[in-house]
Structures are given as structure tokens and as C-alpha cells.
N, CA and C atoms as an extended XYZ file, in Angstrom:
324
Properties=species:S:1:pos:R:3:atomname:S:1:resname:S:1:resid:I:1 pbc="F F F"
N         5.861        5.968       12.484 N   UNK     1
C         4.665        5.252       12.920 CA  UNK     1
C         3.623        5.258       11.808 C   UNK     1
N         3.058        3.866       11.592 N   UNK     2
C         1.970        4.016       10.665 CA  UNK     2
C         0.767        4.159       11.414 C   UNK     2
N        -0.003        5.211       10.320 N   UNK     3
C        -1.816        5.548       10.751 CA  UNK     3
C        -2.682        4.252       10.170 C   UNK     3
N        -3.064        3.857       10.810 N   UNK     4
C        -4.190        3.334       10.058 CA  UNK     4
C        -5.640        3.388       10.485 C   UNK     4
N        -6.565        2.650        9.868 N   UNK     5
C        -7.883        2.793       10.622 CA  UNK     5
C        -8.636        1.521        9.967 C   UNK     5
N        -9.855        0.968       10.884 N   UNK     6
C       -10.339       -0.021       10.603 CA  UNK     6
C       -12.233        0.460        9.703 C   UNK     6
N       -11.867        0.187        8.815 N   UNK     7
C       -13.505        0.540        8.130 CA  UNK     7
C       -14.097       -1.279        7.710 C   UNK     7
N       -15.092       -1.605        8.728 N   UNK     8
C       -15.670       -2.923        8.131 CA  UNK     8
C       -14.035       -4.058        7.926 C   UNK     8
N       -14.342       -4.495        7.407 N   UNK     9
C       -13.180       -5.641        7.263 CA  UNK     9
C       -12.292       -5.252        6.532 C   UNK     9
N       -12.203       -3.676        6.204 N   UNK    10
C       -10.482       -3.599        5.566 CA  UNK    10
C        -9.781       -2.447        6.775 C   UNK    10
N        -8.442       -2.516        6.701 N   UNK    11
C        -7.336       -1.703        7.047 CA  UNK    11
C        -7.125       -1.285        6.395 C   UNK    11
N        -7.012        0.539        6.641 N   UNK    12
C        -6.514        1.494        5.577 CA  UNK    12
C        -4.969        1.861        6.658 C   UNK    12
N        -4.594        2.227        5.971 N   UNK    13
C        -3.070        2.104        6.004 CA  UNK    13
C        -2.631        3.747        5.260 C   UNK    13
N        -2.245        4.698        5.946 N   UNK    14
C        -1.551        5.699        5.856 CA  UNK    14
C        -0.309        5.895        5.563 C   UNK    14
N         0.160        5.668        3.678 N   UNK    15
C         1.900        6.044        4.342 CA  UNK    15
C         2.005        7.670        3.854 C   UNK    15
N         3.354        7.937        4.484 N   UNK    16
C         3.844        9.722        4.409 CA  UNK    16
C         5.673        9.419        4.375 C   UNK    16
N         5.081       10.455        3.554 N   UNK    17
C         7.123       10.759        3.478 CA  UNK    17
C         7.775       10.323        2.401 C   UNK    17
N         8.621        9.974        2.580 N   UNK    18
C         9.642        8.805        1.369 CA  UNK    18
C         9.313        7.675        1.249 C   UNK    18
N         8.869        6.797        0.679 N   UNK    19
C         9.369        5.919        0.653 CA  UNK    19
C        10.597        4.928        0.236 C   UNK    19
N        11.701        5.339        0.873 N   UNK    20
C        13.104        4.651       -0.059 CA  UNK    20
C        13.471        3.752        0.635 C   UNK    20
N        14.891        3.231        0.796 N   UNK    21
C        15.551        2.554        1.619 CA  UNK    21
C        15.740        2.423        2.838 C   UNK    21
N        15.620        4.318        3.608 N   UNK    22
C        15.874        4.606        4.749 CA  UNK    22
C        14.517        3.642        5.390 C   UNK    22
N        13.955        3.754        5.277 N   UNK    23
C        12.492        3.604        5.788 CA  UNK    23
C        11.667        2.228        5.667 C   UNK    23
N        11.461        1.429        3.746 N   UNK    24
C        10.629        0.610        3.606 CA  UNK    24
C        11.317       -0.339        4.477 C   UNK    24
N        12.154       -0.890        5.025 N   UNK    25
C        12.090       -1.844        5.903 CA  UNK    25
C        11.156       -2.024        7.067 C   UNK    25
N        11.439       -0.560        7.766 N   UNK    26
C        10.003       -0.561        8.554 CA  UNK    26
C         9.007       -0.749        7.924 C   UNK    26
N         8.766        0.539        7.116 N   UNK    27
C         7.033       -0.313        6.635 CA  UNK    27
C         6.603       -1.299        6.567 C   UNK    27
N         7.564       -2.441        5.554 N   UNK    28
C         7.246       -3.386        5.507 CA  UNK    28
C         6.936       -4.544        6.382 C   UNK    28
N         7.573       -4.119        7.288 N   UNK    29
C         7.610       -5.227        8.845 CA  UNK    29
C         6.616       -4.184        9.682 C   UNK    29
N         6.184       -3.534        9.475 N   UNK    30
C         4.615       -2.828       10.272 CA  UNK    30
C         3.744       -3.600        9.636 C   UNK    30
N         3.495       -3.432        8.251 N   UNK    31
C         2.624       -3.480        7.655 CA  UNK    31
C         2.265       -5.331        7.208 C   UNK    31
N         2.967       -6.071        7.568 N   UNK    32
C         3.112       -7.450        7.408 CA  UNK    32
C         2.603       -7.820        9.106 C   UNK    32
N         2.887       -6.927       10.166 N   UNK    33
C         2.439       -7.198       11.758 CA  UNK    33
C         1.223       -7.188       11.664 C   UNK    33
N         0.563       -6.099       10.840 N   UNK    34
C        -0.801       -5.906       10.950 CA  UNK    34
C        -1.508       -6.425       10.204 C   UNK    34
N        -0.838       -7.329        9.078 N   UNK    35
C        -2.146       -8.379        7.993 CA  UNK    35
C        -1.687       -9.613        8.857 C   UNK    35
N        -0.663       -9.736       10.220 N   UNK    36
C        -0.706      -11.063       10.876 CA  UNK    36
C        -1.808      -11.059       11.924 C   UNK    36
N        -1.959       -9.869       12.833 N   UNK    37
C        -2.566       -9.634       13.856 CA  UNK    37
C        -3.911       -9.027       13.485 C   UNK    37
N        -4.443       -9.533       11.957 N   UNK    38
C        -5.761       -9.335       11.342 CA  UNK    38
C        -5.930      -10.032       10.174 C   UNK    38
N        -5.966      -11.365       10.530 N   UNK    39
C        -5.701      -12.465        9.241 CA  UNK    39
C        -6.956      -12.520        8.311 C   UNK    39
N        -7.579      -11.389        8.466 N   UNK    40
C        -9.543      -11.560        7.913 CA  UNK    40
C        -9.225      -10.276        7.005 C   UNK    40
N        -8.108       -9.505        7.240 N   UNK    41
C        -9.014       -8.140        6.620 CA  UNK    41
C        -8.036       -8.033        5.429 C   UNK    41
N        -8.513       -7.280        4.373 N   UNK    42
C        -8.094       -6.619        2.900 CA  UNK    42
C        -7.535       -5.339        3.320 C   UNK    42
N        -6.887       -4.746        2.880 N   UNK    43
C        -5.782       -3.422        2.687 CA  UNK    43
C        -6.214       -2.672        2.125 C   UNK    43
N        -6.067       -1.216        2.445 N   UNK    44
C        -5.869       -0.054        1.313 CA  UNK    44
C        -5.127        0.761        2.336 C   UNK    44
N        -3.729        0.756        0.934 N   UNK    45
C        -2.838        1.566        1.383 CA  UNK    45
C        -3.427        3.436        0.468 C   UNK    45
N        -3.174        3.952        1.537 N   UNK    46
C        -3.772        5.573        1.360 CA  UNK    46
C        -2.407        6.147        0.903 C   UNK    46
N        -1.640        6.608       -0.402 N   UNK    47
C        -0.566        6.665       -0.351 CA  UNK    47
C        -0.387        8.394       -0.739 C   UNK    47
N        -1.478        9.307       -0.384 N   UNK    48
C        -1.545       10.359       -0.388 CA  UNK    48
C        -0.143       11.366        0.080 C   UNK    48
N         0.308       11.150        1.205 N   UNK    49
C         1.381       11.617        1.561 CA  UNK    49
C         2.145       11.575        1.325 C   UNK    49
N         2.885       10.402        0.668 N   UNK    50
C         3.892        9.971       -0.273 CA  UNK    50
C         4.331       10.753       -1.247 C   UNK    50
N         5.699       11.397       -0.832 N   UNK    51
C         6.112       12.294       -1.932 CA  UNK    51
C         7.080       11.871       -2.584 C   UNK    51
N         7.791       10.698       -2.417 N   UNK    52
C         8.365       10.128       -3.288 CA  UNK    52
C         8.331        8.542       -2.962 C   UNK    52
N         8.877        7.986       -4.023 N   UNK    53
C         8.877        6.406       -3.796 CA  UNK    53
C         9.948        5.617       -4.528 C   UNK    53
N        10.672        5.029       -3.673 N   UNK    54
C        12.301        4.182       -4.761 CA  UNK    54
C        11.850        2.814       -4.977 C   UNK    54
N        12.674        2.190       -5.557 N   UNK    55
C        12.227        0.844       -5.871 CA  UNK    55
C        12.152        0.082       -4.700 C   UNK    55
N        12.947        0.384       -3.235 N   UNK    56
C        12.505       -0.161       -2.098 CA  UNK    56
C        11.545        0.008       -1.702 C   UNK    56
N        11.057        1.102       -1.876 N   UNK    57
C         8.980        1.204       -1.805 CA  UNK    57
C         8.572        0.676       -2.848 C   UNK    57
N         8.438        0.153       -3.485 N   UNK    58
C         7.872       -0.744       -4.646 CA  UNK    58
C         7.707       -2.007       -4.421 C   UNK    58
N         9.011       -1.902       -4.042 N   UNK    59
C         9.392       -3.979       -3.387 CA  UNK    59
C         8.636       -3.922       -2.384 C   UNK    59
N         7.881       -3.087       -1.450 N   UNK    60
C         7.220       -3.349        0.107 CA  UNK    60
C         5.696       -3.446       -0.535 C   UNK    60
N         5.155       -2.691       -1.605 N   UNK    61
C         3.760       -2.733       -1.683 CA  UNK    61
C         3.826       -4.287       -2.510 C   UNK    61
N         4.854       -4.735       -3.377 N   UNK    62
C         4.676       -5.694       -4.163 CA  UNK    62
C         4.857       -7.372       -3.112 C   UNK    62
N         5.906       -6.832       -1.992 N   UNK    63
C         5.485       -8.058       -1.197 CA  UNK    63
C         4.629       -8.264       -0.422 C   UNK    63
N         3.614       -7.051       -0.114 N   UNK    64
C         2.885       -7.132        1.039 CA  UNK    64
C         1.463       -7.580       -0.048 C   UNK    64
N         1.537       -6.861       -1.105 N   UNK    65
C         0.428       -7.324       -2.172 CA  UNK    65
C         0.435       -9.390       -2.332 C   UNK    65
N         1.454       -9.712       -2.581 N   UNK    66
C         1.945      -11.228       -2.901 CA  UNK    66
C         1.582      -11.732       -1.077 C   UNK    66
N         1.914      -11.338       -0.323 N   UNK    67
C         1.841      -11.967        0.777 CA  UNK    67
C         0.041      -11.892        1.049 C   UNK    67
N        -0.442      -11.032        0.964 N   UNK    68
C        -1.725      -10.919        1.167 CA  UNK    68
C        -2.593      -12.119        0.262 C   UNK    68
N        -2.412      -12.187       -1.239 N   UNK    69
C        -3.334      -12.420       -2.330 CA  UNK    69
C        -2.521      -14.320       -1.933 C   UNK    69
N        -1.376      -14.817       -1.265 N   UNK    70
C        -1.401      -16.394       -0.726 CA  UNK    70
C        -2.313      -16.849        0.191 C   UNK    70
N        -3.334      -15.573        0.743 N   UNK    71
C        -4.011      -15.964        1.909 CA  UNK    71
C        -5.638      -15.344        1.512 C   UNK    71
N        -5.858      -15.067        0.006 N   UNK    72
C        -6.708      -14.554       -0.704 CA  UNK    72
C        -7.834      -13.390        0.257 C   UNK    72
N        -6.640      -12.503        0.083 N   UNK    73
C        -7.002      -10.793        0.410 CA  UNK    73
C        -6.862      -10.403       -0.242 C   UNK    73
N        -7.528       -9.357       -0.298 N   UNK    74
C        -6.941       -8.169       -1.524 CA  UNK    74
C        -6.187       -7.080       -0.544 C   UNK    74
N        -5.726       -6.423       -2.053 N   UNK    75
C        -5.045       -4.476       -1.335 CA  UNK    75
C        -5.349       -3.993       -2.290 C   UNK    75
N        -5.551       -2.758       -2.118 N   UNK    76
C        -5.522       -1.685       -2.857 CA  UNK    76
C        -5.146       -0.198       -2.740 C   UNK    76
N        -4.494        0.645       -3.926 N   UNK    77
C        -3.952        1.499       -3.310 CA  UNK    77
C        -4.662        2.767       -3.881 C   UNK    77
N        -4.693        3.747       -3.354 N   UNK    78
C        -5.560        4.868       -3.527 CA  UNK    78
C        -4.601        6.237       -3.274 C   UNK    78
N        -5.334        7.811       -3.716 N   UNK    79
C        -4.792        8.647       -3.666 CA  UNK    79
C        -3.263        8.878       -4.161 C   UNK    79
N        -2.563        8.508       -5.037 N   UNK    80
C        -1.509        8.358       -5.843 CA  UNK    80
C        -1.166        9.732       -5.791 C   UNK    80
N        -0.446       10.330       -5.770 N   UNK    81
C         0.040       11.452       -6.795 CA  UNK    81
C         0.531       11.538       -7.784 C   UNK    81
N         0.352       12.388       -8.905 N   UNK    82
C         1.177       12.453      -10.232 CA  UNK    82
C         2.753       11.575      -10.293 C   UNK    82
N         3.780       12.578       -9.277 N   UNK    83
C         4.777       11.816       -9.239 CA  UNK    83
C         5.220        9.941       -8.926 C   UNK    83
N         4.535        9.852       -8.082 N   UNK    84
C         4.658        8.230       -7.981 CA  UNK    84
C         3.676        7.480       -8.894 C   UNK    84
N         2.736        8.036       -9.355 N   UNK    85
C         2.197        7.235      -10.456 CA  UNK    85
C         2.943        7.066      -11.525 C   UNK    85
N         3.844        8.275      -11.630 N   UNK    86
C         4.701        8.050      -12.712 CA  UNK    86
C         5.655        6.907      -12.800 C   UNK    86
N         5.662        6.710      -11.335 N   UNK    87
C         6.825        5.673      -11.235 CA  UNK    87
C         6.305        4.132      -11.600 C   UNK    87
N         5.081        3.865      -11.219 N   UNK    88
C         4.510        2.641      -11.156 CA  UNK    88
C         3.974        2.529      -13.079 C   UNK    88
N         3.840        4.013      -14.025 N   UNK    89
C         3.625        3.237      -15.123 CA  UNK    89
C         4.982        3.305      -15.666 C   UNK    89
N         6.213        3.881      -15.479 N   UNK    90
C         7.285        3.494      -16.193 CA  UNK    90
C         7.899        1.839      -15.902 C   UNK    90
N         7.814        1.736      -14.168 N   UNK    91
C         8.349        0.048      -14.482 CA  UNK    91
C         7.158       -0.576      -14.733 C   UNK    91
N         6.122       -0.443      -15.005 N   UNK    92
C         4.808       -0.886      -15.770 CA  UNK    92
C         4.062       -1.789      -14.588 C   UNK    92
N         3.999       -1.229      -13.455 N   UNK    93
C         3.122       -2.193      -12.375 CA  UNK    93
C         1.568       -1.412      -12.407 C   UNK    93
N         1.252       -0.789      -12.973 N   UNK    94
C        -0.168       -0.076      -13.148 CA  UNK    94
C        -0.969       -1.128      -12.832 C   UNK    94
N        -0.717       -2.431      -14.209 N   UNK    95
C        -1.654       -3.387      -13.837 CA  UNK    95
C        -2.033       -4.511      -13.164 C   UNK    95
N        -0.594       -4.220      -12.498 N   UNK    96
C        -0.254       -5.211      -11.018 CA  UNK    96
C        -1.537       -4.623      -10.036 C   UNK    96
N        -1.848       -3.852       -9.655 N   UNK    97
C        -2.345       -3.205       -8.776 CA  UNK    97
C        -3.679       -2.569       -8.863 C   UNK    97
N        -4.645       -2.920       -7.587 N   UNK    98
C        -5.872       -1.825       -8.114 CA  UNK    98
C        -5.620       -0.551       -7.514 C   UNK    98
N        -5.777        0.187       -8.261 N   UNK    99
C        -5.901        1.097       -7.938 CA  UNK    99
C        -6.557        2.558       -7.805 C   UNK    99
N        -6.841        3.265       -6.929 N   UNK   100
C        -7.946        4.026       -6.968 CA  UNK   100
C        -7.823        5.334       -6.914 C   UNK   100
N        -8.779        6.533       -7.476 N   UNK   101
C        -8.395        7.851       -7.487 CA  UNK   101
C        -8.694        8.329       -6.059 C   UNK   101
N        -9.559        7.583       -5.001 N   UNK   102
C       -10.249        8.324       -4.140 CA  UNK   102
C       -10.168        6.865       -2.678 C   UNK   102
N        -9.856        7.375       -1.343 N   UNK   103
C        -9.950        6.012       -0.556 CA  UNK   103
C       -11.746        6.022       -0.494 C   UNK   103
N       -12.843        6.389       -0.657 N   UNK   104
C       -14.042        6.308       -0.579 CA  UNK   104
C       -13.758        5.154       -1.964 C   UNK   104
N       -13.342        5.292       -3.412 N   UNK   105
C       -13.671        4.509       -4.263 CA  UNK   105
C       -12.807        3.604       -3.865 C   UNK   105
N       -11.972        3.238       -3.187 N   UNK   106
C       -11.052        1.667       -3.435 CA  UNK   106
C       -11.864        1.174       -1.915 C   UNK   106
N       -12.510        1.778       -0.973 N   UNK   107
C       -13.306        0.712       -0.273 CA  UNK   107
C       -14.881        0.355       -0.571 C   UNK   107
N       -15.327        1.034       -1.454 N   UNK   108
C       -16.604        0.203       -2.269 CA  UNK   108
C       -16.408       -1.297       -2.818 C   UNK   108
């Protein structure tokens, strides 16, 4: 189950756990329900809990990012950890993405 919470016109979005294969399918079809059933609001995914991430979690933030920015929203992702940041500058999506050290700084 995803957490989320409503601050002003964005959805923050809680993920935890893995993100690999077992799983991003759900996410991705949660997280695509809830930018349908809130066609106004911008994203920040809180990815604090996230202790790991495969390229099937990659493919879910990169389609939900593309699906959002056709309907000119933003996302943004916050609280990274060392390890999955690592992942996002080796296949080099750093600058795909905003991203933030703190969810207080990616909803300013």
C-alpha cells in the first residue's frame, strides 16, 4: 500500500522497500490512479525508505515523470539515499529529475 499525503496542490507519495520487479508494477498502476483521480496536483515522491531500486523502479519514476510533464505537472523526488542515488548517477538520470535533499525543500 502506498502512503501518501496531500500538502496544498501536491501529493507526496511514500515509497518503502524494493523497488524491483516484484513490486514496480504495482507502484506504477497506484501511482498513475492517483495523478488520474487528481488531475491538478504535482508529485513528490518521498523515496526515503527505499532500500534498493532495479531498473524496474527506474522505468516507474521515469514513466510516471513523462506521464505527468504531457499534462504539465511536475514531480519531484526527495530524501534519496546514498545507495539509490548511486544508481540514478551511474545510468546518468540525475538530470532527468529534480531532485531534493529534504521533502520540506522539494515542496517550496
Amino acid at each position: 500500500m502506498l502512503r501518501t499525503k496531500e500538502v496544498g496542490n501536491t501529493i507526496v507519495a511514500y515509497l518503502k522497500g524494493r523497488l524491483d520487479v516484484h513490486i514496480s508494477g504495482e507502484i506504477e498502476k497506484d501511482l498513475m490512479q492517483l495523478s488520474e483521480k487528481n488531475p491538478d496536483s504535482d508529485f513528490v515522491l518521498n523515496l526515503e525508505g527505499i532500500e534498493y531500486m532495479s531498473s524496474s523502479g527506474l522505468r516507474v519514476l521515469v514513466a510516471l515523470m513523462r506521464h505527468l510533464k504531457t499534462r504539465n505537472r511536475k514531480m519531484k523526488l526527495c530524501n534519496m539515499n546514498v545507495a539509490v542515488k548511486k544508481i540514478f548517477e551511474v545510468v546518468e538520470l540525475m538530470d532527468m529529475f529534480d531532485i531534493y535533499p529534504s521533502e520540506e525543500e522539494a515542496l517550496r
